[in-house]
N, C-alpha and C positions, 0 to 999 in steps of 0.2 A: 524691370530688373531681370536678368538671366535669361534675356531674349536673344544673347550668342550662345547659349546653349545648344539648342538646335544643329547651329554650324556645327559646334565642336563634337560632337555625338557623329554630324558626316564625315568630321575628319578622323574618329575613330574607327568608323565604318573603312574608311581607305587604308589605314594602317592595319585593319585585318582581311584587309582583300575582301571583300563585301561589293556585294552588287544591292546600292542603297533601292529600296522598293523591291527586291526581287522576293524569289520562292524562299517561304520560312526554312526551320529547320535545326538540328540542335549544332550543327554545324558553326563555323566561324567564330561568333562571339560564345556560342555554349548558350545562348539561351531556346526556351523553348518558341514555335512558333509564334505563341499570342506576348510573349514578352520583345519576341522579335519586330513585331509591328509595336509596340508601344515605344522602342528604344531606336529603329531605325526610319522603319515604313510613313511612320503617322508623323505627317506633315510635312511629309517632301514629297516633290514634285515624280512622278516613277518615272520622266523622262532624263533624271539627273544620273549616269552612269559613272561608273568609274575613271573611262577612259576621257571624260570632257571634264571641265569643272568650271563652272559659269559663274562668279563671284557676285554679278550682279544679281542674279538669279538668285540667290541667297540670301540677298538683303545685305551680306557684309560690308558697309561699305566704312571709309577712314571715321565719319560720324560714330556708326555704332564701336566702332574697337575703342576711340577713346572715352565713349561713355560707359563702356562697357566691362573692358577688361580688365581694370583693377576688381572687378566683384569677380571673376573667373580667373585670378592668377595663378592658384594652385594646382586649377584642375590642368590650364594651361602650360604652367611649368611641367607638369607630369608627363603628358603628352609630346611636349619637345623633349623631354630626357630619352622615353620610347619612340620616339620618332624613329622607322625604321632607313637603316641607311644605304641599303639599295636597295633595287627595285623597278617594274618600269618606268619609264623616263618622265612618262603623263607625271605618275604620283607622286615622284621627287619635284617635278617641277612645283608642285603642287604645295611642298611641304617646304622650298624654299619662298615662296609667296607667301605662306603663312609667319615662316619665321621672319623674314623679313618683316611684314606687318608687326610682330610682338615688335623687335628691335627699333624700329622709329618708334613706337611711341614711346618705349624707356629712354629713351635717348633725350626727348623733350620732358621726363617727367623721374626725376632723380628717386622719388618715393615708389615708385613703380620698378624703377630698375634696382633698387635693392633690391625689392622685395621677391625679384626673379631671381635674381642671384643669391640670395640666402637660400631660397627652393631649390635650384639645380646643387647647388653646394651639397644639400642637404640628400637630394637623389644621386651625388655621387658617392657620399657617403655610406650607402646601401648599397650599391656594386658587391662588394663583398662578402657581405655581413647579410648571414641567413634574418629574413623578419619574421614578425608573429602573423596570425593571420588579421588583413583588414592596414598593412603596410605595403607601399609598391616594393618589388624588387626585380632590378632589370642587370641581367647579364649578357655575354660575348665582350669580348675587348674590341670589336668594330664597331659597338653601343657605347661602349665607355672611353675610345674613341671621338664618335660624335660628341657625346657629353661633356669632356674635356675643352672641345671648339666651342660650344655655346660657353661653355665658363668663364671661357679668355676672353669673351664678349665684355667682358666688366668695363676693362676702357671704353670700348664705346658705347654701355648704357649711363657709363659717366659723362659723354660728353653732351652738350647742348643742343648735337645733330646737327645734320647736314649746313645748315643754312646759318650756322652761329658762327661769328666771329673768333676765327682759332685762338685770339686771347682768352676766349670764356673756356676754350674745353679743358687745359689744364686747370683753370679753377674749380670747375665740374670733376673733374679727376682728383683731384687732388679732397674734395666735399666727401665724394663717394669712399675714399680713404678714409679720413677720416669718422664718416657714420659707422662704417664695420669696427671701426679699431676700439669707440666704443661701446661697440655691445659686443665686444670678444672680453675686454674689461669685465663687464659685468658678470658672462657667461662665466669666466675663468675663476671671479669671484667664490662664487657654488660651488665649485670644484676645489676650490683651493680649501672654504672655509670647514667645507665636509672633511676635511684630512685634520682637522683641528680636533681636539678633546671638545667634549659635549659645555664642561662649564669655560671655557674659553672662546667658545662661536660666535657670541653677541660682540664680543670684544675684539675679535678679529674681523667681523663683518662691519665694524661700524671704521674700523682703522681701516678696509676695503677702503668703501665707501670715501671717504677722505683722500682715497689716494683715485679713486677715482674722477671727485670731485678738481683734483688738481690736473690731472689731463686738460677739463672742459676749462680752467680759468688759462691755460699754459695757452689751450686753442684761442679762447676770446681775445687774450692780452696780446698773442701779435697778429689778430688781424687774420685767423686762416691760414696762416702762415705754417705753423707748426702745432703739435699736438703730444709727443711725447721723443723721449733723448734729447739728444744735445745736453751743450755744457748748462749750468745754473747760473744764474743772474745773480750779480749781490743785492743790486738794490735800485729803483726806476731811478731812470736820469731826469732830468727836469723837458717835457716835453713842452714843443706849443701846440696851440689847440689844432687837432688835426692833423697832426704829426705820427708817424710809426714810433713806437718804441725798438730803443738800442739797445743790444745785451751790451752787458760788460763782463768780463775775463770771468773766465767758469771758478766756481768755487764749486766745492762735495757740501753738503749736507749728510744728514743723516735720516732725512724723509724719505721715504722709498713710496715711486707709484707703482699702481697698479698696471699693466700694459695688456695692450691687446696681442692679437695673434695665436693668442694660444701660449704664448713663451713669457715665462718670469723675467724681472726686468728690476730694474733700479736705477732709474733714470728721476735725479733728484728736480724738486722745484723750487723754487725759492723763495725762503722765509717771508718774504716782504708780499709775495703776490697771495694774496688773500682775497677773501669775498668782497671785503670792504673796499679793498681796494678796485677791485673789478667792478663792484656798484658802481662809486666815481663816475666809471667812465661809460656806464650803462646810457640811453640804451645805446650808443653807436655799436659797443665791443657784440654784443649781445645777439647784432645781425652775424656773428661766424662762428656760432654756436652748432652743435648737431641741432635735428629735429626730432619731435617725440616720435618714434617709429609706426605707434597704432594711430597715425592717421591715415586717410585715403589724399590723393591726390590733389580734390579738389575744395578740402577744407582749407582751413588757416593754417599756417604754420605758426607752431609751437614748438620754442627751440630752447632747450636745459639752460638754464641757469645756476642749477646747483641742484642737487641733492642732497635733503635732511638726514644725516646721519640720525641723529635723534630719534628722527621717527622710524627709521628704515630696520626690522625685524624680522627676527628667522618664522617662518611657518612648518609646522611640526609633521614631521616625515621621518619612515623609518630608516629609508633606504637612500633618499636623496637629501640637500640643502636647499629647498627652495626660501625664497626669501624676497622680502616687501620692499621696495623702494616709496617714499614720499619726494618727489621733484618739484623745487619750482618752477615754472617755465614762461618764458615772455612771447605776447603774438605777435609777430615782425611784419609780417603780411594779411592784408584783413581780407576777406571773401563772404560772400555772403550765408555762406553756410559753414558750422561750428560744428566740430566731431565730441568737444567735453562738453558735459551737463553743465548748464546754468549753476550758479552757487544755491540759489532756494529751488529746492526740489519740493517741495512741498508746502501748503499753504499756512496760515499764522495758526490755524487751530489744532493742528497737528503737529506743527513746533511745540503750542503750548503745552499737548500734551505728553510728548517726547523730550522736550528738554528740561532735564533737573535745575537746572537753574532759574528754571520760569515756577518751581513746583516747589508748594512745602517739602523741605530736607526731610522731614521726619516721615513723610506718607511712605507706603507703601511703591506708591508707583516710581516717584524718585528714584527710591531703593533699588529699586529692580531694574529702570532703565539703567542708573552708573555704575551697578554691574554686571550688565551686558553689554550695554551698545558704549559704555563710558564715554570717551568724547567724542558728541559728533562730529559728521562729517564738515559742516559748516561754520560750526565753532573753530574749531579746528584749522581751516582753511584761514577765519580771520585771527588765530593768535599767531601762526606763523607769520600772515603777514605782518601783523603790525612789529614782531620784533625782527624782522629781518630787513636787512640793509638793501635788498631788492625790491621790498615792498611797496617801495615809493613810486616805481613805475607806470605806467599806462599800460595795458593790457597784461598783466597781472596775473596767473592762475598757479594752480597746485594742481599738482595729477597724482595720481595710485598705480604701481602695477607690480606685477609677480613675475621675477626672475627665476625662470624653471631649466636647471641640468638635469641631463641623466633623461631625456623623454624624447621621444620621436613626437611631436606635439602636432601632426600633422594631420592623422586620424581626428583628435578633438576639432580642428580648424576646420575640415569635412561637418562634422558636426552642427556647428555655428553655423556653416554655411547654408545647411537645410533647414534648423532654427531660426535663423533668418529667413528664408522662401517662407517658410508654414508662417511667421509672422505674420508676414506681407499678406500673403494672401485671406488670413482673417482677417485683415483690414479690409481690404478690397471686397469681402463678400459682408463687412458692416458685424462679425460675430467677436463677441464679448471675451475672446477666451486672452489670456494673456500671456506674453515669454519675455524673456530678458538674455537672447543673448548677449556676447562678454568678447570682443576684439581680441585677437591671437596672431601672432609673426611671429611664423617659425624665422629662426637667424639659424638652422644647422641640422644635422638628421638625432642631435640629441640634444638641443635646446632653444628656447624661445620663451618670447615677452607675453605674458599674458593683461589683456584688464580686469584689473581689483573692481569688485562693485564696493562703492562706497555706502555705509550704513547698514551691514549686511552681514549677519552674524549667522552660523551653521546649526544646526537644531541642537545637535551635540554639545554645540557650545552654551546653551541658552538655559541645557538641562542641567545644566554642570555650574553656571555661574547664578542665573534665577536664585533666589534665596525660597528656599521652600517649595522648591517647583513640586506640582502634581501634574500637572496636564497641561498641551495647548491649551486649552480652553481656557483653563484658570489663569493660563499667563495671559493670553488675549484680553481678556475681562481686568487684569492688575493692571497691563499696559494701554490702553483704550478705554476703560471706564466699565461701567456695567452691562449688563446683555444690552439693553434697549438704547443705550446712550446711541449718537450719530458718528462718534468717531468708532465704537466697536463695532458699528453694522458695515461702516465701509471697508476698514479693516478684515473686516470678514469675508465680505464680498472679493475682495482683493485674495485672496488667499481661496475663496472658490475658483473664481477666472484664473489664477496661475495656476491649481491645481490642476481643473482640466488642462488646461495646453499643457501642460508637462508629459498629461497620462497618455494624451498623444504622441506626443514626440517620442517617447521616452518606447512606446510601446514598437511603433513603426522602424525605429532604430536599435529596437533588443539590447536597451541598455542596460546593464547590471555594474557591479557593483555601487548598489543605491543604499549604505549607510547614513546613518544620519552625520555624520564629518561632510556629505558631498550633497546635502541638499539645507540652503540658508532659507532666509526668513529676512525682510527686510522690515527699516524703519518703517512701512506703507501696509505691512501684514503680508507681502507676495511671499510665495516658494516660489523656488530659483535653484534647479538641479547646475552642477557644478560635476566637473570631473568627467569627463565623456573616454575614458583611456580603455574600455572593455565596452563592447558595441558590436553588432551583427555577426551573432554569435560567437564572439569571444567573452572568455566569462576568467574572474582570477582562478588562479591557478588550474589552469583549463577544466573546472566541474562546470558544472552548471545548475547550482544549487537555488539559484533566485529563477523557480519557473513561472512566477505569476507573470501575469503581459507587462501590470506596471506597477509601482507601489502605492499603495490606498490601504492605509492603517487604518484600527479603529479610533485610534486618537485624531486623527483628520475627520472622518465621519461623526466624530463628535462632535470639535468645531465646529464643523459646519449646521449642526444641532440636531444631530441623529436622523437614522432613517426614515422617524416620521414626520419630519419635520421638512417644510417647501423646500429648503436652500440644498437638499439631498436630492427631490425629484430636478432642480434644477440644474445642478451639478451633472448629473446624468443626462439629460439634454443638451447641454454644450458637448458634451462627449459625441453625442450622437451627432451632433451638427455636426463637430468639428471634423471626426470622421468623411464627413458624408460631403461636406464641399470638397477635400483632397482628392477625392476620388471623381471630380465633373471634369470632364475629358481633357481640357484645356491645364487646371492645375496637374491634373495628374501626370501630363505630360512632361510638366514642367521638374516635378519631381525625378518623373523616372530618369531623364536627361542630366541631372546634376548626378544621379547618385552611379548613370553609364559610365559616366565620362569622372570620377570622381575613384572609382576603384578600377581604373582599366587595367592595370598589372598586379591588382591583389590577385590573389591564388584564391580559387575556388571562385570567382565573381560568377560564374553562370547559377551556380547554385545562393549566391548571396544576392544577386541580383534577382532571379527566380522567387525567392520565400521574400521580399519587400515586396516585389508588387503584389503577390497573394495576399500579403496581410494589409496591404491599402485597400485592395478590393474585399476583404473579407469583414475589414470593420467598417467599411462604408455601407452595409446591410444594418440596419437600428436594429436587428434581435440580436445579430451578433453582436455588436457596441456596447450592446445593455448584459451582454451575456459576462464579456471580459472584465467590465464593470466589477460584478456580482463574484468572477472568480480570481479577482483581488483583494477584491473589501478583507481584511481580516486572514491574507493567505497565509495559510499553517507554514510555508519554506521561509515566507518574509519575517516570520515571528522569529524563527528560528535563526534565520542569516542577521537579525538585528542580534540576537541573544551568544550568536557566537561572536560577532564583533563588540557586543562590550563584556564579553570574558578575554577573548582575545589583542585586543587592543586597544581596553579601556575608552570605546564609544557607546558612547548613552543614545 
């Protein structure tokens, strides 16, 4: 994984006029010498200059860009937004070879070429609009310029490429039309439902939703055909099998959809076309659906079926409308590898003692599970299906995710994207620590589809709804059994292994704002930091109030069974590992490479680039490790930043 990193850090190097291997210097990219060999020098050949560009020499060849570059889209779309646009003739040739490479493989891979074109969208939409720090922002009108030509690109990341039959690309055009139109719906949703009175929201986001859902039956029912306007139908004519449906003479309703684009609309649909109806004719109709967006390219496609008004809810923001979709979705194409979770996440002894309906009502633990985690995720999954008229189908699933306006969501996806490397790579070195990143597409430079973790409730939420709550501890012990039982000890161990990888991550990335609203707790005991929108050195409202490296309350050291206790000396030894493999020459490379080429137009990167690799290398020393540890546990600013936030905003 992120083994075109490498390239893209020498395509960096070219667009600042760098001579890759040469004399350090705080010069070009602003870093200091020993950052300059970590980010340029180390692992390129020093006979690679500017003025040549040897492609083979580099390993890039058509193999790695399609295995490759959907995990590097963003950093990629970034760098064609700044792509400078003259220059000597070598380095432009250089940068139409590259884009060219992006463009064929979008062109074969419709999930890919959204996914560039939401990102360039979204880099044009910062053109003019000052960002915070740790956001690209690229100016000149001969930048936005070029920007404007890659965007117009859309047709042809729509089409099938070169070598497809010109009947496929207007259907590929016409596909790619319809995915944006919607998640501009959805987007428009947030925005529209936030301008609503607070007791009216649920009840306009669920009327959304419905009107949303009639876009996806409008698209199913003819076939790809069409997706929103036109006249209304009165009522299906009598088809034979296999036959297109015919409209008949428009009639108005009084249903209004939801429309994408950005622009309000009232393009009715027709009483008679309903779910029910659209089951019928499942699955044929159901192949010219959209796709779930947070997949990668070479999963299954999973294509909407409808979304559950029912289930779909606002999540609680001061400032924005973010809000929860439940979708059904059918698998139209199979592959051998799955982007959603299997439906049992977990084994029968951990159902039994997670789910109330396997549990005396009256215990305690019941109690407490239905009201927190109230229905699971798996329950859940099978009462939709059984009462839905979709349910009958073959490949069958429910998906979660979060509809977020109002957010540059592009910094968080940066995030993920390093939570993912440090995963990996404590696979690969066989260490116990654990993370859960959470799939993110951005669709605009102020919004994007995030993944819901299913089973997964905020600590805030847990202190708030627990009945009696006193401590993690006591809640682990209510939900798991007693100290010694085997579901509390795993449970617990589960909740040491997330802890450390967090303190990691969380500390290498100077993440702050860590209220308990933005760190869950799942069915399994993990924490699961959430919320990545303040990071290397950006802090709210620009103080910097949270200085500890990472959070380690003493209610976590509890759990874990206080500082005399093994599960504390052991805790602190993943820390130490976990540190100390990041920093063995090979990952660290890898790191510093994503995080180059990942802020090349933020402001101030020589210095943001500078203080990350220090503090790779600094906690990669065990006394330091065990040092930042120690000036956590119990820090006086976190006690404080927890205690203004449940005065101020009512988080526990």
């Amino acid at each position: 994984m992120y083994s075109l990193l490498p390239f893209l850090v020498y395509w960096l190097a070219v667009q600042e006029g760098l001579r890759v291997g040469g004399p350090g210097g705080p010069e070009g990219l602003g870093l200091s010498s020993g950052s300059r060999d970590a980010f340029l020098r180390n692992g390129f050949p020093s006979q690679h200059q500017l003025g040549g560009f040897d492609a083979d020499a580099m390993a890039i060849t058509p193999a790695v860009f399609d295995s490759q570059i959907e995990e590097c889209i963003p950093q990629i779309a970034t760098l064609l937004a700044c792509t400078k646009v003259d220059g000597p003739p070598d380095a432009m040739r250089r940068n139409r070879w590259i884009e060219q490479q992006v463009i064929e493989k979008c062109t074969s891979n419709v999930h890919l070429g959204l996914k560039l074109f939401w990102l360039l969208r979204a880099a044009l939409g910062h053109l003019e609009i000052p960002t915070r720090r740790g956001l690209p922002q690229i100016t000149g009108e001969r930048q936005r310029a070029h920007l404007m030509s890659l965007l117009n690109t859309g047709e042809i990341l729509a089409r099938e490429g070169q070598q497809s039959p010109g009947c496929l690309r207007p259907l590929r055009a016409r596909y790619f039309a319809h995915c944006t139109t919607f998640v501009a719906a959805l987007v428009k949703l947030s925005f529209d439902v936030k301008g609503v009175s607070s007791v009216r929201r649920l009840t306009a986001l669920h009327q959304g939703i419905d009107g949303v859902n009639a876009l996806l039956f409008r698209l199913m029912h003819t076939r790809g055909e069409e997706m929103e306007g036109g006249p209304d139908e009165a009522s299906p004519s009598p088809q034979t099998p296999g036959s297109r449906p015919s409209a008949s003479p428009p009639q108005r309703h009084g249903v209004s959809a939801v429309t994408g684009g950005g622009s309000a609309g009232a393009s009715a649909h027709p009483s008679w076309l309903t779910e029910e109806h659209i089951a019928r004719q499942c699955p044929e109709v159901a192949a010219h659906s959209v796709h779930l967006p947070m997949l990668d390219g070479s999963s299954p496609i999973f294509r909407f079926l409808r979304l559950v008004s029912a289930e779909c809810e606002l999540l609680p923001s001061r400032e924005r409308c973010p809000y929860m979709v439940v979708a059904e979705l059918l698998q139209t194409e199979r592959n051998t590898r799955c982007a959603l979770p299997p439906p049992l996440a977990f084994d029968e002894d951990t159902l039994s003692a997670m789910d109330p309906r396997l549990l005396d009502p009256s215990t305690r633990r019941a109690i407490t599970v239905r009201k927190v985690f109230g229905e699971l995720w798996h329950w859940k999954e099978q009462r939709i299906r059984n009462s839905s008229p979709f349910g009958r189908l073959e490949g069958w699933r429910l998906a979660m995710f979060i509809v977020k306006a109002g957010d540059d969501l592009r910094q968080e996806q940066v995030a993920m994207q390093l939570i993912t490397l440090v995963r990996e790579i404590f696979k690969e070195e066989g260490l116990e620590l654990w993370l859960r990143p959470y799939d993110i597409v951005c669709v605009g430079d102020q919004a994007g589809l995030i993944e819901a973790v299913a089973d997964a409730k905020s600590i805030d939420h847990i202190k708030k709804r627990a009945p009696h709550f006193t401590s993690l501890k006591e809640y682990y012990e209510r939900i798991y059994g007693g100290l010694y039982s085997r579901t509390f000890r795993e449970a617990q161990r589960n909740f040491m292994r997330s802890l450390a990888g967090y303190c990691v991550c969380t500390y290498l990335l100077q993440v702050k704002d860590r209220h308990n609203a933005n760190i869950l707790i799942d069915k399994q005991g993990h924490l699961i930091h959430i919320d990545f929108g303040f990071m290397l050195g950006a802090s709210p409202g620009s103080i910097s109030f949270e200085s500890a490296p990472f959070k380690l309350t003493k209610e976590y050291v509890e759990l874990l069974g206080g500082q005399e206790d093994m599960n504390w000396q052991e805790f602190r030894s993943m820390v130490v590992r976990g540190f100390g493999v990041l920093n063995q020459p090979r990952h660290r490379r890898r790191l510093l490479d994503l995080m180059a080429v990942s802020i090349f137009e933020v402001p101030g990167k020589a210095a943001i680039l500078d203080s990350f690799d220090k503090r790779l290398i600094y906690a990669s020393y065990a006394p330091n490790a065990l040092a930042l540890v120690d000036e956590s546990f119990d820090n006086y600013r976190t006690k404080m930043y927890d205690s203004y936030q449940k005065r101020r905003n009512g988080i526990w």
